[in-house]
NUVEXVO-82913 format. One record per residue (C-alpha): residue number from 0; chain; x, y, z. Coordinates in Angstrom, 2 decimals. Each point is the difference from the previous one (the first is absolute). Layout:
N
DOBA num chaine    east   north      up
DOBA NUM      A       X       Y       Z
...
//
This chain:
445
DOBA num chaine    east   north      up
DOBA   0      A  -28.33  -76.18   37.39
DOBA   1      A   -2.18    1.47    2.54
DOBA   2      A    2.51    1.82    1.60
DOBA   3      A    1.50    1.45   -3.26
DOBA   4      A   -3.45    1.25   -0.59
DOBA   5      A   -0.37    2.25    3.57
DOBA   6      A    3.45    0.80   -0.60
DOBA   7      A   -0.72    1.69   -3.65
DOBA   8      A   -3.19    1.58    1.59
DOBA   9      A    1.58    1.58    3.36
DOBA  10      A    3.06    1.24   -2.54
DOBA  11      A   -2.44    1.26   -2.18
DOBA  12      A   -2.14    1.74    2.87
DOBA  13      A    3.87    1.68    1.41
DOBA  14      A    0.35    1.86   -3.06
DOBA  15      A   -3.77    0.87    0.15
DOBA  16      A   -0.50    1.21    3.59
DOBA  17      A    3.44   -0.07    1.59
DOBA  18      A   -1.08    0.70    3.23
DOBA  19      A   -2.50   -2.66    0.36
DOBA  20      A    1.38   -3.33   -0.66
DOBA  21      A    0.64   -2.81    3.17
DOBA  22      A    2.77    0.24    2.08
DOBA  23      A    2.18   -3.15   -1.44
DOBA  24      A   -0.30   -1.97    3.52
DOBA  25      A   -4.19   -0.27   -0.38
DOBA  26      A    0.60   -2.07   -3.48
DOBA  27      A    2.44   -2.46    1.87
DOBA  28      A   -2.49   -2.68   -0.57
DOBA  29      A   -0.98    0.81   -3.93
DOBA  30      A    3.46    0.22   -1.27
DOBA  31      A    2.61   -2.46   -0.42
DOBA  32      A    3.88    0.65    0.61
DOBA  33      A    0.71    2.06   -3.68
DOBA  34      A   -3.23    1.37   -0.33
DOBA  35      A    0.26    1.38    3.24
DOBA  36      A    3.29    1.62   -0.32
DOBA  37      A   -0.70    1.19   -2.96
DOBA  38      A   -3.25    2.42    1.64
DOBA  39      A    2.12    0.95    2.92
DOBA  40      A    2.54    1.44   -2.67
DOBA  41      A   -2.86    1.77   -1.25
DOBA  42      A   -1.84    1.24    3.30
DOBA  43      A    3.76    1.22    1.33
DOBA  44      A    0.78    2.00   -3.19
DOBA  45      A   -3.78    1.75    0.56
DOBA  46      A    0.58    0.39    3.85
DOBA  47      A    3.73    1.43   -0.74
DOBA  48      A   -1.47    2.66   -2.77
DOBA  49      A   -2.50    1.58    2.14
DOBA  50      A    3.31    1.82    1.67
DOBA  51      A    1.34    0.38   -3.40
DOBA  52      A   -1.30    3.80   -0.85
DOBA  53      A    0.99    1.86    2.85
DOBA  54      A    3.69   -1.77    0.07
DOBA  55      A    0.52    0.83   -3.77
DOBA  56      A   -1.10    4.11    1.29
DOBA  57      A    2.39   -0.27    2.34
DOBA  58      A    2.98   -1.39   -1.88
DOBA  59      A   -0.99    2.76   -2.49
DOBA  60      A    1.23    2.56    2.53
DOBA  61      A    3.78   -1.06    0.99
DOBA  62      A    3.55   -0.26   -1.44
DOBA  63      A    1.82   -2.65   -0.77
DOBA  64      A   -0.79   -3.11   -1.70
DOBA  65      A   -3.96   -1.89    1.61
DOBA  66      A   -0.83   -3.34   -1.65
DOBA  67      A   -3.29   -1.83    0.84
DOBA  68      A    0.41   -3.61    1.08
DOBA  69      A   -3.14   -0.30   -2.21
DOBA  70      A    0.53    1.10   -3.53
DOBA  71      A    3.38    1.45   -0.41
DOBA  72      A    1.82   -3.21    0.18
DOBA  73      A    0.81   -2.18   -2.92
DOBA  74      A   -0.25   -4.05   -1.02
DOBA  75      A    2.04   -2.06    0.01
DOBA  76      A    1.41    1.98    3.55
DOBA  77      A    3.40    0.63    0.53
DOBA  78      A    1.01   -0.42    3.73
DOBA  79      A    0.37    3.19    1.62
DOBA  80      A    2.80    1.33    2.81
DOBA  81      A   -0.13    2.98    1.70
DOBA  82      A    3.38    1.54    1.06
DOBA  83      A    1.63   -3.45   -1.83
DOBA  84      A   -0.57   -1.61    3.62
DOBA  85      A   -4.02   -0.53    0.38
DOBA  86      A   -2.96   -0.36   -2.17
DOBA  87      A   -1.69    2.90   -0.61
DOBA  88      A   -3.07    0.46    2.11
DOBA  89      A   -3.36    2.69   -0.29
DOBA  90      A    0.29    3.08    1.93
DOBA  91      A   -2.33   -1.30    3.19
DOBA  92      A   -3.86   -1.50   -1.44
DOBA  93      A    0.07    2.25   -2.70
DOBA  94      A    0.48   -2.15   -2.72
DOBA  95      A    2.55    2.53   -1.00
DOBA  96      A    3.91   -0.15   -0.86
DOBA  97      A    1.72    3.18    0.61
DOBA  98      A    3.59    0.60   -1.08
DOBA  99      A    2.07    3.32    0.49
DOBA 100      A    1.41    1.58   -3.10
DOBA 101      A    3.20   -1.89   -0.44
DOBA 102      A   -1.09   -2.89    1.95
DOBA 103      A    0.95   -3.46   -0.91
DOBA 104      A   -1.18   -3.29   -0.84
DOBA 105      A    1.31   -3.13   -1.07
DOBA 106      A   -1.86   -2.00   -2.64
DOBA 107      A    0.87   -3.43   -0.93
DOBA 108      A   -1.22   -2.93   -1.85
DOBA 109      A    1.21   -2.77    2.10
DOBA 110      A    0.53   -3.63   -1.50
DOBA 111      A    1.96   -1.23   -2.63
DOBA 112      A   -0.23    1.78   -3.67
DOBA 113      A   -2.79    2.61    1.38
DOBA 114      A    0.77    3.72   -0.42
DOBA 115      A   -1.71    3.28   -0.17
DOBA 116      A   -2.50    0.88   -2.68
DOBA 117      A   -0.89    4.20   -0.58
DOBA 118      A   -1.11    1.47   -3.41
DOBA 119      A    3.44    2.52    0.75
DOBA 120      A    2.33   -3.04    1.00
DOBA 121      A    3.34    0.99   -0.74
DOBA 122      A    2.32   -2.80    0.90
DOBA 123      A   -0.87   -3.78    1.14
DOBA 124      A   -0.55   -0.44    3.37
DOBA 125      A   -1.14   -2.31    2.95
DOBA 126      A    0.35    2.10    3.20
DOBA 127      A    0.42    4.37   -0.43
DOBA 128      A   -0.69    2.82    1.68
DOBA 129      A   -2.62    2.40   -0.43
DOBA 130      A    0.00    3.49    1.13
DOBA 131      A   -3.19    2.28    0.88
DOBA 132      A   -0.50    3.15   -2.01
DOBA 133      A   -3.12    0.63    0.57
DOBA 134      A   -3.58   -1.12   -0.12
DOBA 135      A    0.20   -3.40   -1.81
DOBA 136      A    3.23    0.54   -1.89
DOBA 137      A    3.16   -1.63    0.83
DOBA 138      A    3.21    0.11   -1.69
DOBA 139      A    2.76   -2.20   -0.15
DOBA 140      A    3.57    0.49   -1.04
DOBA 141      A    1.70   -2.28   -2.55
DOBA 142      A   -3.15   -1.68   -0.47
DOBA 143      A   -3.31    1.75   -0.84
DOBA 144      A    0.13    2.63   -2.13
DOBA 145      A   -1.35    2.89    1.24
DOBA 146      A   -2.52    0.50    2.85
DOBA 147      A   -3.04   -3.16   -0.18
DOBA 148      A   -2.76   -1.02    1.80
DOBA 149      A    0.84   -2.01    2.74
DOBA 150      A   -3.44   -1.92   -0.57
DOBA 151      A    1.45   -1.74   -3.35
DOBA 152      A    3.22   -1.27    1.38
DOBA 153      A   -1.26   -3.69    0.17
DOBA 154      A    2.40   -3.62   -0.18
DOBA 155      A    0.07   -2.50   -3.42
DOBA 156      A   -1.40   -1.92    2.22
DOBA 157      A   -1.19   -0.47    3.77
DOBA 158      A    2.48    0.74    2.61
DOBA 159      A    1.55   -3.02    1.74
DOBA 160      A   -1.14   -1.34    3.32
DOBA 161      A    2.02   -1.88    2.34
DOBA 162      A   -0.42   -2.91    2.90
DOBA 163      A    3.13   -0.72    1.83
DOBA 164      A    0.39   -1.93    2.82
DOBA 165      A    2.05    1.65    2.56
DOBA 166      A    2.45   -1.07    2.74
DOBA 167      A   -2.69    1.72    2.76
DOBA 168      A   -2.24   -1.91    2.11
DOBA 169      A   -3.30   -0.03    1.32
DOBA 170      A   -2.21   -1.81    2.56
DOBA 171      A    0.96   -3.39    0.84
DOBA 172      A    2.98    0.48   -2.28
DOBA 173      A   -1.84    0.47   -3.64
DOBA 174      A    1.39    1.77   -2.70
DOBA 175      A   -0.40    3.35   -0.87
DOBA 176      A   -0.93    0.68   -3.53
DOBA 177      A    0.45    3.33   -1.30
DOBA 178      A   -1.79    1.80   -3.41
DOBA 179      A    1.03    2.91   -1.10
DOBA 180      A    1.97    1.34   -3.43
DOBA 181      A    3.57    0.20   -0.98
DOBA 182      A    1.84    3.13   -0.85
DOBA 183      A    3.38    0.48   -0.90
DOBA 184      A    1.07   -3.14    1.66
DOBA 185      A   -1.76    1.09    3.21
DOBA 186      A   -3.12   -1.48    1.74
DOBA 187      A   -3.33    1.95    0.61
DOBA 188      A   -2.67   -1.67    1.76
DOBA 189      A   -3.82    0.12    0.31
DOBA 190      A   -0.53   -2.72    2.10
DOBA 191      A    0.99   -2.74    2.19
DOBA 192      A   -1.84   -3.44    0.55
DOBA 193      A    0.92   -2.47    2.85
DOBA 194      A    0.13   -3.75   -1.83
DOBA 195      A   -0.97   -3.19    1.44
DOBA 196      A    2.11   -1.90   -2.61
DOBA 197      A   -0.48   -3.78    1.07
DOBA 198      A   -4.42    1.04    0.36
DOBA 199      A    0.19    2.45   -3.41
DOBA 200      A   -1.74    1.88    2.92
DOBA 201      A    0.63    4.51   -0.21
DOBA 202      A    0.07    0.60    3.66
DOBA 203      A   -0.84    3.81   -0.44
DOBA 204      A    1.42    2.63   -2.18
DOBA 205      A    0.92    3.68    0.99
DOBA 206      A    0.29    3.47   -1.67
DOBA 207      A   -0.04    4.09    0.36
DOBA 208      A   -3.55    1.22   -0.25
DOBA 209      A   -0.14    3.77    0.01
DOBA 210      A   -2.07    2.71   -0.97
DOBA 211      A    1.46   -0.11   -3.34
DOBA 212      A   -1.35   -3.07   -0.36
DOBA 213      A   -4.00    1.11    0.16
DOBA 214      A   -0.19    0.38   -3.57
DOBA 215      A    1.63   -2.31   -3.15
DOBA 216      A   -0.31   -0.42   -3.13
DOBA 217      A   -2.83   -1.77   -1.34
DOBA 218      A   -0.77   -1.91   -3.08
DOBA 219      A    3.68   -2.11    0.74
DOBA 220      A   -0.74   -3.10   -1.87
DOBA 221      A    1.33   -3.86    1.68
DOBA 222      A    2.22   -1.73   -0.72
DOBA 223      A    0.23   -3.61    0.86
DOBA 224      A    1.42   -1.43    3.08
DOBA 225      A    3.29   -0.98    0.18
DOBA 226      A    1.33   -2.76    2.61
DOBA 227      A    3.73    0.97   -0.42
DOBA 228      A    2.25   -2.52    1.77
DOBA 229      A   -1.94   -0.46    3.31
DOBA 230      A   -2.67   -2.69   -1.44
DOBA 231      A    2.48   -3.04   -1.34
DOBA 232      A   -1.66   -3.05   -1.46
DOBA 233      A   -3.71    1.90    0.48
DOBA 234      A   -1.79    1.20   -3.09
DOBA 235      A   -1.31    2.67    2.35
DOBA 236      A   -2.59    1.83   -2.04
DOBA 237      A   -1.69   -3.01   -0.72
DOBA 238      A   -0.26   -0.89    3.46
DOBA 239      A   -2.28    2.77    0.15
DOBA 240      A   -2.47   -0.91   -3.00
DOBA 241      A   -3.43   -0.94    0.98
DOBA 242      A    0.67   -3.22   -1.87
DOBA 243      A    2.74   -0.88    2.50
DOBA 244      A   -2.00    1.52    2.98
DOBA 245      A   -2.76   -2.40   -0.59
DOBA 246      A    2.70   -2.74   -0.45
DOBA 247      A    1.62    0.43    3.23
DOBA 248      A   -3.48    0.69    2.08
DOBA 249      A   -1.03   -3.42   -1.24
DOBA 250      A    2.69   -1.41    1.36
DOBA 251      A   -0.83    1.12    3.64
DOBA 252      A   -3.49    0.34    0.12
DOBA 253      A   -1.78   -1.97   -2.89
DOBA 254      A   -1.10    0.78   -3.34
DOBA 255      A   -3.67    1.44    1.02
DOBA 256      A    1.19    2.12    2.99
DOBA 257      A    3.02    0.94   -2.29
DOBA 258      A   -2.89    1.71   -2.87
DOBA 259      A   -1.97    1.67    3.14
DOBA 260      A    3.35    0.87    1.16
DOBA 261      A    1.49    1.49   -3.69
DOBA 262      A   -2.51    2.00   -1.73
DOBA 263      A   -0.58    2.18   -2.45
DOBA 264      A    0.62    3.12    2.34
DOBA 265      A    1.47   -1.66    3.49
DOBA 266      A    3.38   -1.49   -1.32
DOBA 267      A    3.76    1.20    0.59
DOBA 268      A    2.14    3.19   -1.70
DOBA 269      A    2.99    1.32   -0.18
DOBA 270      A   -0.16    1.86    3.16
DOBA 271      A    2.59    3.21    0.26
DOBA 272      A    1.36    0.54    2.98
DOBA 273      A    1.90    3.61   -1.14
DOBA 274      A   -2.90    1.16   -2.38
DOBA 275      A    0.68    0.98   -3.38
DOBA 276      A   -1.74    3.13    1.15
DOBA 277      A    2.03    0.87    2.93
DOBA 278      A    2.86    1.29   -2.75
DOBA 279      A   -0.02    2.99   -1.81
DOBA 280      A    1.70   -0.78   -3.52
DOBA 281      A   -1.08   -2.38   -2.49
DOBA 282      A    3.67   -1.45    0.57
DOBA 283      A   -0.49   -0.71    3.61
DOBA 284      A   -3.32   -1.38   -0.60
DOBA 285      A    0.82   -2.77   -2.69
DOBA 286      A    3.06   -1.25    2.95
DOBA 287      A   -3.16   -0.65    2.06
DOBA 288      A   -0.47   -3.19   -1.74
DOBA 289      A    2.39   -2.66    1.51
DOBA 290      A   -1.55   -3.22    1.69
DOBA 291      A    2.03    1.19    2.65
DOBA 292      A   -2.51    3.17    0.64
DOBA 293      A   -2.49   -2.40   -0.22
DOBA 294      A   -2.11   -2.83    2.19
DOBA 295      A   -3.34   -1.91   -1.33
DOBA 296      A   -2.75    2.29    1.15
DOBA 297      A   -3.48   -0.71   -0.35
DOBA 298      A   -1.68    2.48   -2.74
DOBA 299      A   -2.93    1.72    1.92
DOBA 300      A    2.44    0.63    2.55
DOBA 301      A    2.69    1.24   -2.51
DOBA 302      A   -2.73    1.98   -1.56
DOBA 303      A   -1.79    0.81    3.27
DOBA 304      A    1.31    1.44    3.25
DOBA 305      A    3.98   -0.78   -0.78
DOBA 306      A   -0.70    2.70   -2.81
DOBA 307      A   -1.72    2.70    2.16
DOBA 308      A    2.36   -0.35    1.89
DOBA 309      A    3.12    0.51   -1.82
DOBA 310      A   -2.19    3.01   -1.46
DOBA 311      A   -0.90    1.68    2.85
DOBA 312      A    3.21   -0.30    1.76
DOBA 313      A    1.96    1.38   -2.94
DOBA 314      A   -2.22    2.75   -0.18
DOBA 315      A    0.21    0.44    4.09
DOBA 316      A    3.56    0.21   -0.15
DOBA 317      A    0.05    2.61   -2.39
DOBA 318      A   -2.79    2.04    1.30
DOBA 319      A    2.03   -0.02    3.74
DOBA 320      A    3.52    0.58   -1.61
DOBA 321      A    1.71   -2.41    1.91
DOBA 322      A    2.74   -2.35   -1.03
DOBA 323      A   -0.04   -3.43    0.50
DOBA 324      A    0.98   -3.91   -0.48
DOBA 325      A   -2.78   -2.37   -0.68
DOBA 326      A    0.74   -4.39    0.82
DOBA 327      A   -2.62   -1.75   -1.98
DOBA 328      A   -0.07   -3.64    0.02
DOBA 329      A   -1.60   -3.06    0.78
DOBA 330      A   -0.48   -2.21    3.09
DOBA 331      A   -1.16   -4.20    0.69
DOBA 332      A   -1.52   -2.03   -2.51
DOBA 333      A   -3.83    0.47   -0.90
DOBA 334      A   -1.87   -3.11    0.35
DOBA 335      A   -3.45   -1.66   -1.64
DOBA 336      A   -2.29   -2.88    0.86
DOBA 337      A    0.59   -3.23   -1.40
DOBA 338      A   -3.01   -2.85   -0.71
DOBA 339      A    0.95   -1.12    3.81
DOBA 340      A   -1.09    3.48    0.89
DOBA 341      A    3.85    0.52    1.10
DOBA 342      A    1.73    3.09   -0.30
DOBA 343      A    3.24   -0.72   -2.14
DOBA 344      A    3.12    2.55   -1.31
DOBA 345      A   -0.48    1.45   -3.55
DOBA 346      A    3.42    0.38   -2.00
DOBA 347      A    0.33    0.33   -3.43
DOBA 348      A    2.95   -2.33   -0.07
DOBA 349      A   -1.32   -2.82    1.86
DOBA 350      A    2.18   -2.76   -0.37
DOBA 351      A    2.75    2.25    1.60
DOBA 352      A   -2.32    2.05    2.22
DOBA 353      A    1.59    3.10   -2.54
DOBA 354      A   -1.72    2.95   -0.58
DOBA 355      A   -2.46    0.31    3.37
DOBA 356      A   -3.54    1.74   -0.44
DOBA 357      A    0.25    2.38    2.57
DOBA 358      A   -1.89    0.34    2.99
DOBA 359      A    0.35    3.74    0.49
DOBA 360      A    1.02    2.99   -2.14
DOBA 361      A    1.30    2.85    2.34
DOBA 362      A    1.27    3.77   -0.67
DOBA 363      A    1.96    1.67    2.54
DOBA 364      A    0.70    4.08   -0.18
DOBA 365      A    2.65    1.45    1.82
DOBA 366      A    0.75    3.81   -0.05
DOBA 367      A    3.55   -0.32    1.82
DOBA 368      A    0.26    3.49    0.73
DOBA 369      A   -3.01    0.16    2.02
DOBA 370      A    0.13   -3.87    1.36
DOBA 371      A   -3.09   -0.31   -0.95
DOBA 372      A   -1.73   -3.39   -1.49
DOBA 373      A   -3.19   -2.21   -1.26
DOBA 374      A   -0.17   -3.55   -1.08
DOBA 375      A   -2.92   -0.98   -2.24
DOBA 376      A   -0.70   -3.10   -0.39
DOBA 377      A   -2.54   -2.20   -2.35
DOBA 378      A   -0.92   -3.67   -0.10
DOBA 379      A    0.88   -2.04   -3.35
DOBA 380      A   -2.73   -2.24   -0.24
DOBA 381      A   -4.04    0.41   -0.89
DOBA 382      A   -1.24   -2.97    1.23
DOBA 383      A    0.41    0.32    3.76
DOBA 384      A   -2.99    0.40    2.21
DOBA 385      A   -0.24    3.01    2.31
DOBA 386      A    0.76   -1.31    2.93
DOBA 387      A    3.28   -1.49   -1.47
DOBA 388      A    1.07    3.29   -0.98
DOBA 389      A   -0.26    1.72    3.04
DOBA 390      A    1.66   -3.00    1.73
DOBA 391      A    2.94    1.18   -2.79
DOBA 392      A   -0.61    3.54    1.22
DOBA 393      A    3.60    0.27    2.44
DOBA 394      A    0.09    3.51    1.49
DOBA 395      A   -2.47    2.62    0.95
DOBA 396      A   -1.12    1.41   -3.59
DOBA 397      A    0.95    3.77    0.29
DOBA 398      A   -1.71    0.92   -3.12
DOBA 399      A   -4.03   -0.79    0.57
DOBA 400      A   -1.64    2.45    1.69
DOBA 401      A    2.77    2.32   -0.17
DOBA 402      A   -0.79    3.54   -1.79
DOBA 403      A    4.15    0.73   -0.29
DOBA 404      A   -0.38   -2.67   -2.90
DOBA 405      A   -3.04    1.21   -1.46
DOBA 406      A    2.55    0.53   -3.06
DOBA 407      A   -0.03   -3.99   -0.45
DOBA 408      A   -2.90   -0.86   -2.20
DOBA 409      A    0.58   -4.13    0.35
DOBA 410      A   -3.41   -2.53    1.14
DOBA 411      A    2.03   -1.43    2.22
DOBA 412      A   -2.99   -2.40    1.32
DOBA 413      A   -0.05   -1.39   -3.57
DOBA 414      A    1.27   -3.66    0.07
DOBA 415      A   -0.25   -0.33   -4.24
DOBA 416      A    1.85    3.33   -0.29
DOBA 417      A    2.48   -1.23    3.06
DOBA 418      A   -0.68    0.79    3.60
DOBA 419      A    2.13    2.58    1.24
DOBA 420      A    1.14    2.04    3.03
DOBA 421      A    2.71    1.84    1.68
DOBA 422      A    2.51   -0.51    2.55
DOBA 423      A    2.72    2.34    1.83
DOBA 424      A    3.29   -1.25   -0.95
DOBA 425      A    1.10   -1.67    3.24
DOBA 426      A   -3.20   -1.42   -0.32
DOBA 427      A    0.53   -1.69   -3.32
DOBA 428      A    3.25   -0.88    0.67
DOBA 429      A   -0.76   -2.67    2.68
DOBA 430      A   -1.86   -2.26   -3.02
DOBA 431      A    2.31    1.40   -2.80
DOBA 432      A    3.39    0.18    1.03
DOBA 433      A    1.54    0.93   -3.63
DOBA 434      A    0.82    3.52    0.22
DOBA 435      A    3.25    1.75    0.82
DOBA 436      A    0.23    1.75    3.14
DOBA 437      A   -1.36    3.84    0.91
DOBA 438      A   -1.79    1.68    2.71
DOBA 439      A   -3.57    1.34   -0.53
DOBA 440      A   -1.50    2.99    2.52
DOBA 441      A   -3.33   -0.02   -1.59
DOBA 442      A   -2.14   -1.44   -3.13
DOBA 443      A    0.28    1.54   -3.35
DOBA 444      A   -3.56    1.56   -0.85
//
């Protein structure tokens, strides 16, 4: 209840004085998982408006068709191609789609009984094509009538995700999972995640990060997380309740370590690996939320410097313009005291050892065309003492110190928020092996 309450206050202080309210990552230990989600929503849509005046003067003065990723894009979202062979992407960290006159774009409503909603609907549709005339009008043959806004084309319902196992493999022979939407009988993806099937363990899972990608839309509510196929005979999400968190602690440590352990604010979420944020439409955002994007992460550290950092390199990569690939994913099994003062393996699935508590949470950016690349890397787990995290600390951190990542806002000393630091990648690849291979000249800054 106490959380709720800041929550309502802070929200209520954003509309107030936009400019003043907390960075999200300094309330990591007030808010709980929801609550906290639900202000960065918030402080993202305030932070992504201050640029909103001068883009909207700017659109103002060129032909074509411009949409704003915020506010010219309807709900329930259709899924959008560009060309019919690519999603449709801003023009650079504008937060701006620009189409030619006569350019096209494929719209569909993908899933079973879904189709296209406009007030000028024509005909019945799942997947059409929509052609710019210019500023937000589109027009589409045989089934709009007319020129309409392409704002209010929007689905019956929410376009279909997918999780499909593929026939590619990963380290040590895992499966690669791939996410993405299907159109006209063809495959997009968003992502890929590397699948530890016999430990329910996501190795790491990589994606296109661009400058496109600086600015999304905001105010994209969640959906629940979906397990797919990859979880048999595991109610996963309730593995993750605090309920069952407590349970399994108990089991390894004792019942009073387990409720110093387990608290109120230090207990284990839904960690993404690909953030929700890191994708630019609402449809891209809800596919985020598959167990297999997903490891147990402890909250402060979800909340903490995991979420400056996916921040602040977002907004690095589109400030720089470069193009890259980012591997996030986890690494060992975190460990706790038991009443023998032992340190002993945390899974959520212990009877199986399923479902690991990871040790580490790392990020690695790679701009291919300049071979250049940075692995971040945080440690999952509050309760170790200082000199046990440095002992954890495996490469020389490139970050602290340094004033070419003065763009990286994390604590990284922080144990409760997770201790963090920074590694060349040859460096972190002689501890974490997991990544395919490519050659790095230099660190990404």
């Amino acid at each position: 209840m106490h959380s709720v309450l800041v929550l309502a206050a802070l929200l209520a202080a954003a509309a107030a004085l936009p400019t003043e309210i907390p960075e999200p990552g300094q309330l990591a230990l007030v808010l709980g998982e929801d609550d906290f989600e639900d202000y960065l929503d918030a402080w993202l849509e305030l932070e992504q408006s201050k640029s909103a005046n001068s883009s909207n003067a700017e659109a103002e003065l060129r032909n074509g068709c411009t949409f704003r990723v915020n506010g010219d894009l309807g709900q329930p979202q259709p899924v959008y191609l560009r060309g019919g062979n690519r999603y449709l992407a801003a023009d650079g960290n504008s937060g701006q789609i620009r189409l030619n006159t006569g350019e096209q774009v494929v719209v569909a409503c993908t899933g079973s009984g879904r189709s296209i909603l406009h007030p000028n609907i024509a005909a019945t549709r799942d997947v059409a094509t929509a052609t710019c005339v210019n500023n937000n009008l589109v027009s589409g043959a045989g089934w709009l009538n007319g020129n309409g806004a392409f704002g209010q084309l929007t689905c019956s319902s929410h376009a279909n995700h997918e999780a499909q196992a593929t026939t590619s493999r990963c380290f040590n022979n895992n499966i690669v999972i791939r996410v993405g939407f299907i159109v006209n009988n063809v495959f997009y993806p968003l992502y890929w995640s590397c699948f530890d099937q016999n430990r329910m363990e996501v190795l790491y899972v990589w994606y296109d990060q661009n400058p496109e990608n600086a600015v999304h839309q905001t105010g994209v509510d969640r959906p629940s997380f979906l397990a797919g196929s990859f979880y048999p005979g595991v109610a996963v999400n309730t593995m993750y309740t605090q309920v069952n968190q407590k349970a399994v602690v108990t089991q390894y440590v004792g019942a009073t370590l387990a409720d110093s352990y387990v608290t109120t604010h230090q207990y284990m979420a839904r960690g993404h690996l690909a953030a929700k944020s890191d994708f630019v439409f609402a449809t891209a955002q809800r596919a985020t939320f598959y167990f297999i994007n997903a490891a147990p992460q402890w909250q402060p550290f979800n909340a903490g410097n995991w979420n400056w950092l996916e921040q602040n390199l977002r907004a690095r990569i589109g400030v720089v313009g470069h193009n890259t690939v980012i591997y996030t994913g986890t690494f060992g099994v975190t460990q706790l005291r038991d009443q023998n003062n032992r340190l002993v393996d945390i899974y959520l699935v212990p009877e199986r050892n399923q479902l690991p508590v990871p040790l580490y949470f790392y990020k690695v950016v790679y701009d291919a065309s300049r071979r250049l690349g940075t692995a971040f890397v945080s440690i999952n787990n509050p309760y170790y003492t200082q000199a046990e995290v440095q002992a954890l600390r495996f490469c020389t951190d490139r970050c602290r110190n340094n004033s070419a990542f003065s763009w990286l806002n994390w604590q990284p000393d922080r144990i409760d928020i997770g201790y963090s630091f920074c590694c060349t990648v040859d460096d972190f690849r002689r501890t974490i092996p997991h990544l395919p291979a490519f050659v790095t000249n230099g660190l990404f800054t």
